[in-house]
mmCIF file of the N, C-alpha and C atoms, coordinates in Angstrom:
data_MODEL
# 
_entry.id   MODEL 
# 
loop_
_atom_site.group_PDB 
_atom_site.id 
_atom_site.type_symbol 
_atom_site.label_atom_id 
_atom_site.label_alt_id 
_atom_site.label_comp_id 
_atom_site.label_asym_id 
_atom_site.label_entity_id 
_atom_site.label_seq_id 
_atom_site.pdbx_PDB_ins_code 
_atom_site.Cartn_x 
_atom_site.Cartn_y 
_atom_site.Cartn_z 
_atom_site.occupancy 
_atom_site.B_iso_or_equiv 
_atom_site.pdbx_formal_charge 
_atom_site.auth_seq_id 
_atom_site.auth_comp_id 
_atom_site.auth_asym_id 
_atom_site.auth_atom_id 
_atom_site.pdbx_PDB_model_num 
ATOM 1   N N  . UNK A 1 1  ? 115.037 99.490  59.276 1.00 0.00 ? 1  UNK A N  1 
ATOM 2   C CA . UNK A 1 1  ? 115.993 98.407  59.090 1.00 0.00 ? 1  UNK A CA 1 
ATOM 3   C C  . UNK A 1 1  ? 117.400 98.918  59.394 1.00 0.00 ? 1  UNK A C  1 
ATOM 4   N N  . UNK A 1 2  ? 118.299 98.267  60.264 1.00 0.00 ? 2  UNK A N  1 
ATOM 5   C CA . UNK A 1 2  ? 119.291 98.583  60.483 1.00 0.00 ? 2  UNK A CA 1 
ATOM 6   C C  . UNK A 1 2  ? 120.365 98.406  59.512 1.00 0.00 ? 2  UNK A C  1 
ATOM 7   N N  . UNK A 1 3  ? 121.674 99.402  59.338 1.00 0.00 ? 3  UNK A N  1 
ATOM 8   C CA . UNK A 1 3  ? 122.451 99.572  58.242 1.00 0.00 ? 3  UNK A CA 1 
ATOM 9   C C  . UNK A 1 3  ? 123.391 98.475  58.530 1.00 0.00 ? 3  UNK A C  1 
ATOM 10  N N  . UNK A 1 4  ? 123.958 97.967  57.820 1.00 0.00 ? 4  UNK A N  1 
ATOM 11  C CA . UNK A 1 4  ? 125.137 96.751  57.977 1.00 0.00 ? 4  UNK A CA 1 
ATOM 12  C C  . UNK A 1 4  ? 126.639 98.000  57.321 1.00 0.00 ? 4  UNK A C  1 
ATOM 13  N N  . UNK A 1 5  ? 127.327 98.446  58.121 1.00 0.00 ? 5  UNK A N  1 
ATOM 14  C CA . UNK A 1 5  ? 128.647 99.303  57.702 1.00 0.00 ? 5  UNK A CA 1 
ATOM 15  C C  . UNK A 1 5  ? 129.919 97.968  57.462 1.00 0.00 ? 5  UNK A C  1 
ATOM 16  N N  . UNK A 1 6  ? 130.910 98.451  56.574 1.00 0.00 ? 6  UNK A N  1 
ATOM 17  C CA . UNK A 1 6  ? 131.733 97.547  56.231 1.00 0.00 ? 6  UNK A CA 1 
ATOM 18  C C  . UNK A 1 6  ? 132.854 97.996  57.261 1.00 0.00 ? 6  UNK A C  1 
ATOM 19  N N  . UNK A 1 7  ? 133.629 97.296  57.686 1.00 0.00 ? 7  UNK A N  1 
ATOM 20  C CA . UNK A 1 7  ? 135.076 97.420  58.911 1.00 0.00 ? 7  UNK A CA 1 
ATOM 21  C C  . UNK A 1 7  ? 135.417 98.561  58.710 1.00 0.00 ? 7  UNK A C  1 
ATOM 22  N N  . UNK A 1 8  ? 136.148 98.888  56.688 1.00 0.00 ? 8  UNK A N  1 
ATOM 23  C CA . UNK A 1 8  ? 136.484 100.248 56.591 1.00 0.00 ? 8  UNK A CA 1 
ATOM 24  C C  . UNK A 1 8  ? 135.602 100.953 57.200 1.00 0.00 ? 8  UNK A C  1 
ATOM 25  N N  . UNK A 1 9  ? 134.304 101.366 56.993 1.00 0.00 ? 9  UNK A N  1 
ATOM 26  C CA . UNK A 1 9  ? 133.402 102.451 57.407 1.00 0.00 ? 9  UNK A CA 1 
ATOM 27  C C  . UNK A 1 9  ? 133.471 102.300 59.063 1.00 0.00 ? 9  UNK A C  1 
ATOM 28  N N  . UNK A 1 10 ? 133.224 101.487 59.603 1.00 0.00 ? 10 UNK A N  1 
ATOM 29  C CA . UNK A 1 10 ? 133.254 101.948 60.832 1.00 0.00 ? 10 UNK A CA 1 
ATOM 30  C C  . UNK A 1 10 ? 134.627 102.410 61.426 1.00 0.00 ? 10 UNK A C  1 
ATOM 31  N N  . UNK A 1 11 ? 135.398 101.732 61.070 1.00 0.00 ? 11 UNK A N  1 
ATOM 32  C CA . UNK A 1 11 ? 137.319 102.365 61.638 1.00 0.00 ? 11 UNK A CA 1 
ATOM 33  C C  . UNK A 1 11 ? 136.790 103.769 61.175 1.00 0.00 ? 11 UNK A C  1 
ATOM 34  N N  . UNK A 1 12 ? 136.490 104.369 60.196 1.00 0.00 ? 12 UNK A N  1 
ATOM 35  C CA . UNK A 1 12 ? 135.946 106.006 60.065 1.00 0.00 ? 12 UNK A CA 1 
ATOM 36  C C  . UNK A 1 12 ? 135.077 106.435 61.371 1.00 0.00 ? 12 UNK A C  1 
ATOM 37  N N  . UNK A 1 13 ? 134.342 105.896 61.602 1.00 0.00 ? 13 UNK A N  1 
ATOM 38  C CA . UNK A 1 13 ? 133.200 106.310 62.373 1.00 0.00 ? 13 UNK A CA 1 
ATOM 39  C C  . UNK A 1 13 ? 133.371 105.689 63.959 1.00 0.00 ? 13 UNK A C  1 
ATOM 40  N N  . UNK A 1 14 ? 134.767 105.489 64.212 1.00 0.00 ? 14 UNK A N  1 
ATOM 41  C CA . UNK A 1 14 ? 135.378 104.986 65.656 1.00 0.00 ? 14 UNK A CA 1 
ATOM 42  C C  . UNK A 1 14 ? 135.164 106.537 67.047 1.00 0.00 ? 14 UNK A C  1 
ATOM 43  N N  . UNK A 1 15 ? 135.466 107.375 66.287 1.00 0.00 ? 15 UNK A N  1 
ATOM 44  C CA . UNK A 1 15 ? 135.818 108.254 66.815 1.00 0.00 ? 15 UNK A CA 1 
ATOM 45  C C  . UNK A 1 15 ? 134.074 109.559 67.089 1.00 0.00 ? 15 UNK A C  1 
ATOM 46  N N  . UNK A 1 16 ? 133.277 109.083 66.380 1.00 0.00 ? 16 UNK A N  1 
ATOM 47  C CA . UNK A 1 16 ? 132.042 109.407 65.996 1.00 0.00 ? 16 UNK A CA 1 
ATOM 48  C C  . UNK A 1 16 ? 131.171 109.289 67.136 1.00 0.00 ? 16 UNK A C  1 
ATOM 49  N N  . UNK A 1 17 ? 130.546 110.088 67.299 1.00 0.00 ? 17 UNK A N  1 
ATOM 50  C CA . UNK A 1 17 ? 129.321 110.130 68.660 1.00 0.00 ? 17 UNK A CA 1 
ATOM 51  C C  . UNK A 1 17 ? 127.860 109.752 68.001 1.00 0.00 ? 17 UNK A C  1 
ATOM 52  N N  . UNK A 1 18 ? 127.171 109.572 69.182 1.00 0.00 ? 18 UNK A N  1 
ATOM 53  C CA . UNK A 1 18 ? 125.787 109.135 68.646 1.00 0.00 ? 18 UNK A CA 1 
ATOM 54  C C  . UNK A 1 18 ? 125.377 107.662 68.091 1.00 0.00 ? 18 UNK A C  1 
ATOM 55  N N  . UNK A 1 19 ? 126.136 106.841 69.305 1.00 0.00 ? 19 UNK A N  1 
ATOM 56  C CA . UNK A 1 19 ? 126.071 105.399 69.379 1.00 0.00 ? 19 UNK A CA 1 
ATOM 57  C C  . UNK A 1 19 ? 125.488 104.440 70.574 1.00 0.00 ? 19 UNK A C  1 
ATOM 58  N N  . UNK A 1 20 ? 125.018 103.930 70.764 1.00 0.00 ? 20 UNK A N  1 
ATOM 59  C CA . UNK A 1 20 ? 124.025 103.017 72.066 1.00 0.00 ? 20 UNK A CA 1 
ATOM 60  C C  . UNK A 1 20 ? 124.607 101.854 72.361 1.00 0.00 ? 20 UNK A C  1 
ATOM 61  N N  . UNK A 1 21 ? 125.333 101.898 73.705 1.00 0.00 ? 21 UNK A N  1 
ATOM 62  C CA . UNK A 1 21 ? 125.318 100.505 74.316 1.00 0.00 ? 21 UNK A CA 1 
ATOM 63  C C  . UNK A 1 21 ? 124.073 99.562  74.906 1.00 0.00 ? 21 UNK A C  1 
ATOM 64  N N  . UNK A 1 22 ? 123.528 98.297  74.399 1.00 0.00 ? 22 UNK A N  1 
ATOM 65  C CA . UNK A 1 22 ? 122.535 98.056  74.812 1.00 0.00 ? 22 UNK A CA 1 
ATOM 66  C C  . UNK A 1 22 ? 123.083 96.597  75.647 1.00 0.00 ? 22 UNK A C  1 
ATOM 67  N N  . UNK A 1 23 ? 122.538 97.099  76.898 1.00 0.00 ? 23 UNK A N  1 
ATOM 68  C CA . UNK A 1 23 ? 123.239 96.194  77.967 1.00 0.00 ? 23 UNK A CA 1 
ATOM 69  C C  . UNK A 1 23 ? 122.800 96.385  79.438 1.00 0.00 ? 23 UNK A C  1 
ATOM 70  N N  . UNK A 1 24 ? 123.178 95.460  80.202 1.00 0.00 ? 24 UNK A N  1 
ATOM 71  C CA . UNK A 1 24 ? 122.582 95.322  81.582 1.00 0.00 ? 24 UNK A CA 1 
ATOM 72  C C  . UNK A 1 24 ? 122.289 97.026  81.899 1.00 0.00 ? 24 UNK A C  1 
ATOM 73  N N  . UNK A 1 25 ? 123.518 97.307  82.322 1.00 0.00 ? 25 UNK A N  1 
ATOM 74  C CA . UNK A 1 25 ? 123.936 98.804  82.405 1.00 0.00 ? 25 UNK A CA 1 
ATOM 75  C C  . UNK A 1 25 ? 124.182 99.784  80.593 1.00 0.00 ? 25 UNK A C  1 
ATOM 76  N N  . UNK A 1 26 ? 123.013 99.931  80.171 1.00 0.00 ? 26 UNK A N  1 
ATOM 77  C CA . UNK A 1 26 ? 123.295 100.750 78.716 1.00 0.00 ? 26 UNK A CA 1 
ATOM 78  C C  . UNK A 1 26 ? 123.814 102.434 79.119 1.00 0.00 ? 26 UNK A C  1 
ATOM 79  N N  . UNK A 1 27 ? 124.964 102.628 77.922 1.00 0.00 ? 27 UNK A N  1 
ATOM 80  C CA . UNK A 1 27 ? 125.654 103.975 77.500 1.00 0.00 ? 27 UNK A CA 1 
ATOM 81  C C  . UNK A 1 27 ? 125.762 104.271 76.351 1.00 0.00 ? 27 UNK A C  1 
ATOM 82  N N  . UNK A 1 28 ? 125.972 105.527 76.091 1.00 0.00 ? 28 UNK A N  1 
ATOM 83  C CA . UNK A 1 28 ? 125.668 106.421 74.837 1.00 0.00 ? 28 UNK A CA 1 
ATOM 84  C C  . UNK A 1 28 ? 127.032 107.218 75.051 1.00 0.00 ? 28 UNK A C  1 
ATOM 85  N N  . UNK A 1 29 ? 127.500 107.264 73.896 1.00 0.00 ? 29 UNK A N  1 
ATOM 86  C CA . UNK A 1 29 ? 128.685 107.896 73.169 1.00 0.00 ? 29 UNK A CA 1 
ATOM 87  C C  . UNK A 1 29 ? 129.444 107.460 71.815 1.00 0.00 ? 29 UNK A C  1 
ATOM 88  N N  . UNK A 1 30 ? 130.635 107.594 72.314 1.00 0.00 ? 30 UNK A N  1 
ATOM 89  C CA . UNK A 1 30 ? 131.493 107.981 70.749 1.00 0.00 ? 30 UNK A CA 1 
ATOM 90  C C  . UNK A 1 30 ? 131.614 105.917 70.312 1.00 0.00 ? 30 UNK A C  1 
ATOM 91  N N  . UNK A 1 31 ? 131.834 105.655 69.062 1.00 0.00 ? 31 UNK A N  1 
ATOM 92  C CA . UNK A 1 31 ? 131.983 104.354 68.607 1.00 0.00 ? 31 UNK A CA 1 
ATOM 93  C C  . UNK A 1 31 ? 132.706 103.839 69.955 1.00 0.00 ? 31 UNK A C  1 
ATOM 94  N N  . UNK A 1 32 ? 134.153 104.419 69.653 1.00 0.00 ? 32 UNK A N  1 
ATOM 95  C CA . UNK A 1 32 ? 135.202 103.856 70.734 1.00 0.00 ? 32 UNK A CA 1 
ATOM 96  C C  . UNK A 1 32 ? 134.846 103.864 72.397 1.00 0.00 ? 32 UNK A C  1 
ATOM 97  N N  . UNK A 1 33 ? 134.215 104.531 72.406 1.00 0.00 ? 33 UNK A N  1 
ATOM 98  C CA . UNK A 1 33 ? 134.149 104.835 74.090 1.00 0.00 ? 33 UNK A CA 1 
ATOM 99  C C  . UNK A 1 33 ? 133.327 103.358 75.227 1.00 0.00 ? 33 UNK A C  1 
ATOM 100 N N  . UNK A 1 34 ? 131.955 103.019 73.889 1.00 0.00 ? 34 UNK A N  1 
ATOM 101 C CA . UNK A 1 34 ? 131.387 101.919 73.603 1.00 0.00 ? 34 UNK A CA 1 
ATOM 102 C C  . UNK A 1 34 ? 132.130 100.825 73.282 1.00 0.00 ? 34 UNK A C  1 
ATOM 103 N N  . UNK A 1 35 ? 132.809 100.560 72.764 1.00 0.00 ? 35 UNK A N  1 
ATOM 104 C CA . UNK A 1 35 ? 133.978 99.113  72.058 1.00 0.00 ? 35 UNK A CA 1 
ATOM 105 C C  . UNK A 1 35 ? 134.488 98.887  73.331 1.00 0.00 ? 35 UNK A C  1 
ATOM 106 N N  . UNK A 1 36 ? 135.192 100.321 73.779 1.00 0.00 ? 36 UNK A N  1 
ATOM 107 C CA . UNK A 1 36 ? 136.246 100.137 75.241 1.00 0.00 ? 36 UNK A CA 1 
ATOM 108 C C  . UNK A 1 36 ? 135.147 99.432  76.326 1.00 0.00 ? 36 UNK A C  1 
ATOM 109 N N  . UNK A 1 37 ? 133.983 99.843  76.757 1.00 0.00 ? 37 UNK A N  1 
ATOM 110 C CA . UNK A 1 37 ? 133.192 99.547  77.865 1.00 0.00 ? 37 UNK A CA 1 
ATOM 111 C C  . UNK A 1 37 ? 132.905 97.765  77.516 1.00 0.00 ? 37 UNK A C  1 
ATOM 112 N N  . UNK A 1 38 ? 132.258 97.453  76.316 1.00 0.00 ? 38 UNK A N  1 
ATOM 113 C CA . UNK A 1 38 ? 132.036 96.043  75.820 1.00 0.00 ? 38 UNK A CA 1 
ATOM 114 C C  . UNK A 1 38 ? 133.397 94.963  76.361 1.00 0.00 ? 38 UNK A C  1 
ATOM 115 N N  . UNK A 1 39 ? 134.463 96.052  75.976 1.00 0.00 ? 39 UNK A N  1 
ATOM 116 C CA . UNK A 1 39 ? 135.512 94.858  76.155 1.00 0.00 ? 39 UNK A CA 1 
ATOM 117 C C  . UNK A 1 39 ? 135.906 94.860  77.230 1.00 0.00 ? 39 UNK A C  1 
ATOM 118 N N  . UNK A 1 40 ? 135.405 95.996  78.448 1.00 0.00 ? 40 UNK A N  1 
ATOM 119 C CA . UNK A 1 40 ? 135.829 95.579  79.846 1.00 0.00 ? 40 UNK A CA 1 
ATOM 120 C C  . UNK A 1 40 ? 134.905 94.419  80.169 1.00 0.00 ? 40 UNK A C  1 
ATOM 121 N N  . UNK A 1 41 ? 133.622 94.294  79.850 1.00 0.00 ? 41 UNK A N  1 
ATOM 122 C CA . UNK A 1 41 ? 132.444 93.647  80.131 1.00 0.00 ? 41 UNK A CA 1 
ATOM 123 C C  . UNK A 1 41 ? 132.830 92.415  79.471 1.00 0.00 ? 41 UNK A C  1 
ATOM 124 N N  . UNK A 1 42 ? 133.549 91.840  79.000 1.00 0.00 ? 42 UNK A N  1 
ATOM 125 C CA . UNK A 1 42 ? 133.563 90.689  78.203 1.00 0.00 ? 42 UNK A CA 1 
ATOM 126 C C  . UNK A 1 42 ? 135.160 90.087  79.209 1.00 0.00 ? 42 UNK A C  1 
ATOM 127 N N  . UNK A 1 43 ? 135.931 91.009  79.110 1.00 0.00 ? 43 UNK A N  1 
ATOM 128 C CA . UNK A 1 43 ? 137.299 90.621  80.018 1.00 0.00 ? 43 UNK A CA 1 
ATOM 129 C C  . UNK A 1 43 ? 136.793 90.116  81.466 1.00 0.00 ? 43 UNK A C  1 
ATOM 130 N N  . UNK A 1 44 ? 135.344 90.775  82.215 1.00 0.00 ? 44 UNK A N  1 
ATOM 131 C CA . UNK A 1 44 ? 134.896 90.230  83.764 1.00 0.00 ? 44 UNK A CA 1 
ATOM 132 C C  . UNK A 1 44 ? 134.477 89.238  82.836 1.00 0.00 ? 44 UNK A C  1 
ATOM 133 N N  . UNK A 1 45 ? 134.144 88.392  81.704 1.00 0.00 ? 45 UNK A N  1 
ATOM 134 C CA . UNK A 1 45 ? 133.511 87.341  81.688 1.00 0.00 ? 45 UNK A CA 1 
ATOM 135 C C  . UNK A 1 45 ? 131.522 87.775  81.151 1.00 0.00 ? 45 UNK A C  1 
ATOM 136 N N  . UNK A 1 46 ? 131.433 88.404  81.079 1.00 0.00 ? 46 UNK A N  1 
ATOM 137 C CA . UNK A 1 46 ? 130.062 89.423  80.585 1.00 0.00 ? 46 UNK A CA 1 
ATOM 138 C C  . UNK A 1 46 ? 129.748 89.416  79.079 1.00 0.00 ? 46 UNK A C  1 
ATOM 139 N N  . UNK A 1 47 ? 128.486 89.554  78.933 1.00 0.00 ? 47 UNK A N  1 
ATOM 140 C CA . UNK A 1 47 ? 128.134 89.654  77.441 1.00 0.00 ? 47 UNK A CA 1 
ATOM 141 C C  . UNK A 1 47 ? 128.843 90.793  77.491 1.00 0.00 ? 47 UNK A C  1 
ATOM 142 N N  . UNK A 1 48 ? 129.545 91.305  76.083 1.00 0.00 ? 48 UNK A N  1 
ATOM 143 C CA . UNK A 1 48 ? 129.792 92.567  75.619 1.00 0.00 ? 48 UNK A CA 1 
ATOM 144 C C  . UNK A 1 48 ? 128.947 93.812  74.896 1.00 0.00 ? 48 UNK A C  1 
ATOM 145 N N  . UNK A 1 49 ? 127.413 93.088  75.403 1.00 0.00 ? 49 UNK A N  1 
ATOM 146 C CA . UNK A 1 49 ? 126.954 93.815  74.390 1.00 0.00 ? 49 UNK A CA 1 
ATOM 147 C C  . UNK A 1 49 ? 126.323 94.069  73.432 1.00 0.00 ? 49 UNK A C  1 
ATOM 148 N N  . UNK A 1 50 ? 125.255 94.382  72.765 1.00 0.00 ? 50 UNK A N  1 
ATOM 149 C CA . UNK A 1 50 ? 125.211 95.198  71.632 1.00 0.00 ? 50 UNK A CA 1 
ATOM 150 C C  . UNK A 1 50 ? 125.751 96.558  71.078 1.00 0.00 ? 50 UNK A C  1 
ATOM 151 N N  . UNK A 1 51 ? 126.209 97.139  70.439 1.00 0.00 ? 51 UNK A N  1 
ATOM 152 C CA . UNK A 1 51 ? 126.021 98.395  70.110 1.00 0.00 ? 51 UNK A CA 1 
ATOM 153 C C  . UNK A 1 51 ? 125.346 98.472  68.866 1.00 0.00 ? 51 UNK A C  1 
ATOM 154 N N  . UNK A 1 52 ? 124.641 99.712  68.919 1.00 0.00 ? 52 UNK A N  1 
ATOM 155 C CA . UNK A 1 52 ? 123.851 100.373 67.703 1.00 0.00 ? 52 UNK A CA 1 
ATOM 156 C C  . UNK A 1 52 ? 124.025 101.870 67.275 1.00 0.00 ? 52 UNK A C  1 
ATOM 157 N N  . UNK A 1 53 ? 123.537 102.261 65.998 1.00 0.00 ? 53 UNK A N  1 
ATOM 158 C CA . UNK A 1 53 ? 124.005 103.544 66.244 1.00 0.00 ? 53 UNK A CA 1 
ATOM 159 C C  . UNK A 1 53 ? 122.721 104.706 66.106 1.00 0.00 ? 53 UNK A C  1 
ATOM 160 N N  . UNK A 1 54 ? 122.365 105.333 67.236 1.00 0.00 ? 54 UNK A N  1 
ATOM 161 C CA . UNK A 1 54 ? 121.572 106.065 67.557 1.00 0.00 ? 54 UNK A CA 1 
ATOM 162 C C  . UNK A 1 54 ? 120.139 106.966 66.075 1.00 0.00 ? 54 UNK A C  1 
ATOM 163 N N  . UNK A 1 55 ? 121.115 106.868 65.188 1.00 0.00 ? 55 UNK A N  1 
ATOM 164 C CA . UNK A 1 55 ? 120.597 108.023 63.947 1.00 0.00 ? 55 UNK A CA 1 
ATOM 165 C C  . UNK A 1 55 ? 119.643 107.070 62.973 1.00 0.00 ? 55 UNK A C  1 
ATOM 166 N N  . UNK A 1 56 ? 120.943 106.002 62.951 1.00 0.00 ? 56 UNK A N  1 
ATOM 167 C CA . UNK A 1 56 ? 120.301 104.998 61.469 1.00 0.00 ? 56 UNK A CA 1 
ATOM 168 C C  . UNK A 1 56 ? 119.943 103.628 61.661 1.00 0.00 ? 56 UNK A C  1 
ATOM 169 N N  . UNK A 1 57 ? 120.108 103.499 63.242 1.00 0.00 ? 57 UNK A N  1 
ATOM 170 C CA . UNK A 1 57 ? 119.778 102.223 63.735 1.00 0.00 ? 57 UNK A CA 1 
ATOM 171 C C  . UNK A 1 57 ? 120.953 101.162 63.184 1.00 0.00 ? 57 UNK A C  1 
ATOM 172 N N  . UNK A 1 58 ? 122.223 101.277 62.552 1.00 0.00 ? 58 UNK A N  1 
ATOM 173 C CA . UNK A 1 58 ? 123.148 100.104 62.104 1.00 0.00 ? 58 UNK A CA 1 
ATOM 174 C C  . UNK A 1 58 ? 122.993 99.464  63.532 1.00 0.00 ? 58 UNK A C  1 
ATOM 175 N N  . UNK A 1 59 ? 124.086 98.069  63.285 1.00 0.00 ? 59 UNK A N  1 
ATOM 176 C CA . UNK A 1 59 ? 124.377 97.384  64.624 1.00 0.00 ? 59 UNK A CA 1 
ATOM 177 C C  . UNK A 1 59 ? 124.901 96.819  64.197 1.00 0.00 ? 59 UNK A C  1 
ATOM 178 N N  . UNK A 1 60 ? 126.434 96.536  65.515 1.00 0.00 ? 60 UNK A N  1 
ATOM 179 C CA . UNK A 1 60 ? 127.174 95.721  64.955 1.00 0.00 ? 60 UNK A CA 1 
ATOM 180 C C  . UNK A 1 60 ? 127.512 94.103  65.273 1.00 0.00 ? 60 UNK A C  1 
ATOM 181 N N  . UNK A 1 61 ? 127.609 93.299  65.064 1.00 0.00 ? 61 UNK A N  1 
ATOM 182 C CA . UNK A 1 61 ? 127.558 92.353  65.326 1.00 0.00 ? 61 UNK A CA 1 
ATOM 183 C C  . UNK A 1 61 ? 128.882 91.651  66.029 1.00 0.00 ? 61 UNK A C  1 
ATOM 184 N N  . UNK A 1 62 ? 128.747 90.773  66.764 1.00 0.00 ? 62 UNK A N  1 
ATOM 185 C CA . UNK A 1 62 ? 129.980 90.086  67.712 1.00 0.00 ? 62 UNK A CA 1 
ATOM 186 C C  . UNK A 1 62 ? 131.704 90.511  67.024 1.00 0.00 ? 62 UNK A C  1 
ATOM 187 N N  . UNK A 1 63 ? 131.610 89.776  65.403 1.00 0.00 ? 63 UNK A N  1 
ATOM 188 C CA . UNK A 1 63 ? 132.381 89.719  64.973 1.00 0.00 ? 63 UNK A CA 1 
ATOM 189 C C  . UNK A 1 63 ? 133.339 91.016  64.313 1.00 0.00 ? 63 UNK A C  1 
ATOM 190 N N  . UNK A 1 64 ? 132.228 92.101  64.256 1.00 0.00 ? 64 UNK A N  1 
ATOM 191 C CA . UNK A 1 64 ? 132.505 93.635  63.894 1.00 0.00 ? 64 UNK A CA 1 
ATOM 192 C C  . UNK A 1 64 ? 132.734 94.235  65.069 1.00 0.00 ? 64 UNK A C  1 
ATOM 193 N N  . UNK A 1 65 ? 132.534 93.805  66.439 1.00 0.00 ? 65 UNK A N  1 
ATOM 194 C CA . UNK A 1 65 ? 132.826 94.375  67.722 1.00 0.00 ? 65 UNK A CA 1 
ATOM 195 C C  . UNK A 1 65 ? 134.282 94.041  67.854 1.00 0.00 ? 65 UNK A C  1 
ATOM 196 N N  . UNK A 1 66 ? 134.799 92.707  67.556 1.00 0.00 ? 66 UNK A N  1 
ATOM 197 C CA . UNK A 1 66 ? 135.915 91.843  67.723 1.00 0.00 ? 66 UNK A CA 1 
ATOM 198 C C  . UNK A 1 66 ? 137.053 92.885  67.036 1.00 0.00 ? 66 UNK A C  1 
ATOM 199 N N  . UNK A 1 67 ? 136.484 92.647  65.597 1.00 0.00 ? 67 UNK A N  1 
ATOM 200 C CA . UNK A 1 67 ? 137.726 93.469  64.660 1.00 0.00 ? 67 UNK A CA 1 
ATOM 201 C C  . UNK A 1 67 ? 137.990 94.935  65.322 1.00 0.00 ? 67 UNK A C  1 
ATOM 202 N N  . UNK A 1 68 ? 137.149 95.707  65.937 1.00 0.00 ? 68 UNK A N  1 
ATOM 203 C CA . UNK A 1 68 ? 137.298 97.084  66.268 1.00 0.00 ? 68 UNK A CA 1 
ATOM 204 C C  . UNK A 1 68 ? 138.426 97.152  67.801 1.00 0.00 ? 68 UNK A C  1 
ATOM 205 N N  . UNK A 1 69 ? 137.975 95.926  68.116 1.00 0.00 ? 69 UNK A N  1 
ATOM 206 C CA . UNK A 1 69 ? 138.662 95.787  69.117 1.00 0.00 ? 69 UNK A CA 1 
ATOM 207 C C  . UNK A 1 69 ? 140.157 95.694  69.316 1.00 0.00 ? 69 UNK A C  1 
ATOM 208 N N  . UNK A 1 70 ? 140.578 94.460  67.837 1.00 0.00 ? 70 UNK A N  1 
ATOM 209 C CA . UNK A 1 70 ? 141.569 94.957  67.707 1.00 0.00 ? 70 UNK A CA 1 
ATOM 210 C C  . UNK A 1 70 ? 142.326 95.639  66.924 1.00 0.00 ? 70 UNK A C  1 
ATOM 211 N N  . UNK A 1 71 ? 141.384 96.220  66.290 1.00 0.00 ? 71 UNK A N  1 
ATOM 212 C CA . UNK A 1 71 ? 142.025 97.990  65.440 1.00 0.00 ? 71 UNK A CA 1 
ATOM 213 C C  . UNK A 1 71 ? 142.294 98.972  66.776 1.00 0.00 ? 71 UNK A C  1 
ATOM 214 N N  . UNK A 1 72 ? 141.568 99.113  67.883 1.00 0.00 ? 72 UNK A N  1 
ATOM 215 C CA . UNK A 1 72 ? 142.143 99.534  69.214 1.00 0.00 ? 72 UNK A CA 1 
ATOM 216 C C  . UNK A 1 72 ? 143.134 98.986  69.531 1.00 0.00 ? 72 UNK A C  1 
ATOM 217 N N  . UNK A 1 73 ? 143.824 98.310  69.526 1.00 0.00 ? 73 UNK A N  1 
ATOM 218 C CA . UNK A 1 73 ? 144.573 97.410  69.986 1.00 0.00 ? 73 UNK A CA 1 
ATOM 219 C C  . UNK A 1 73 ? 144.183 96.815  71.567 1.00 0.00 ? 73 UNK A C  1 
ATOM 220 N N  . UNK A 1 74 ? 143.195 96.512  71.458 1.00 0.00 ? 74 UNK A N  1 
ATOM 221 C CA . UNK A 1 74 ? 142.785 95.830  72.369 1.00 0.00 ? 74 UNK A CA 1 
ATOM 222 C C  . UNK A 1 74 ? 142.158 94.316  72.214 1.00 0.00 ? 74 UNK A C  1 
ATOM 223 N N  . UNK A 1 75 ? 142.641 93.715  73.339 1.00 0.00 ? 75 UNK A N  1 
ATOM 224 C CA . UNK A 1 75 ? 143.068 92.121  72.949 1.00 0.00 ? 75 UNK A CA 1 
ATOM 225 C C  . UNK A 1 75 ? 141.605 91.245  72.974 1.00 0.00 ? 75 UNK A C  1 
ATOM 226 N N  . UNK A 1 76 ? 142.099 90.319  72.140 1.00 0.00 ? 76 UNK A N  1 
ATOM 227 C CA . UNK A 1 76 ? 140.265 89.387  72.548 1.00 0.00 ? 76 UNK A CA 1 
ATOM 228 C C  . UNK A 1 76 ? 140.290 88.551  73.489 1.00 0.00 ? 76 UNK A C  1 
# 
């Protein structure tokens, strides 16, 4: 069963490796590296995505992708 992390916990775990993009084209790396790729994919107009995280199976959902996005400061 996948973990549900709260905003705080993941803003911790932004910087953290050992995360799965699941997508046309899927990638593996750090929280952020994943958030950044989703939100190029969503800016062409593209699903953004799933991500999950490799160890404990969490996943985050549209709206937990959104907020990270703009804790990056990157725009919706």
């Amino acid at each position: 069963m996948a973990r549900n992390y709260s905003h705080d916990e993941l803003v911790q775990r932004v910087k953290s490796p050992g995360w799965k993009l699941k997508a046309e084209q899927p990638a593996t790396g750090t929280l952020e590296e994943l958030l950044r790729l989703g939100h190029q994919r969503k800016k062409k107009g593209e699903h953004p995505g799933l991500i999950e995280e490799i160890d404990t199976r969490a996943e985050l959902d549209l709206l937990q992708i959104e907020k990270l996005w703009l804790y990056l400061g990157l725009p919706l």
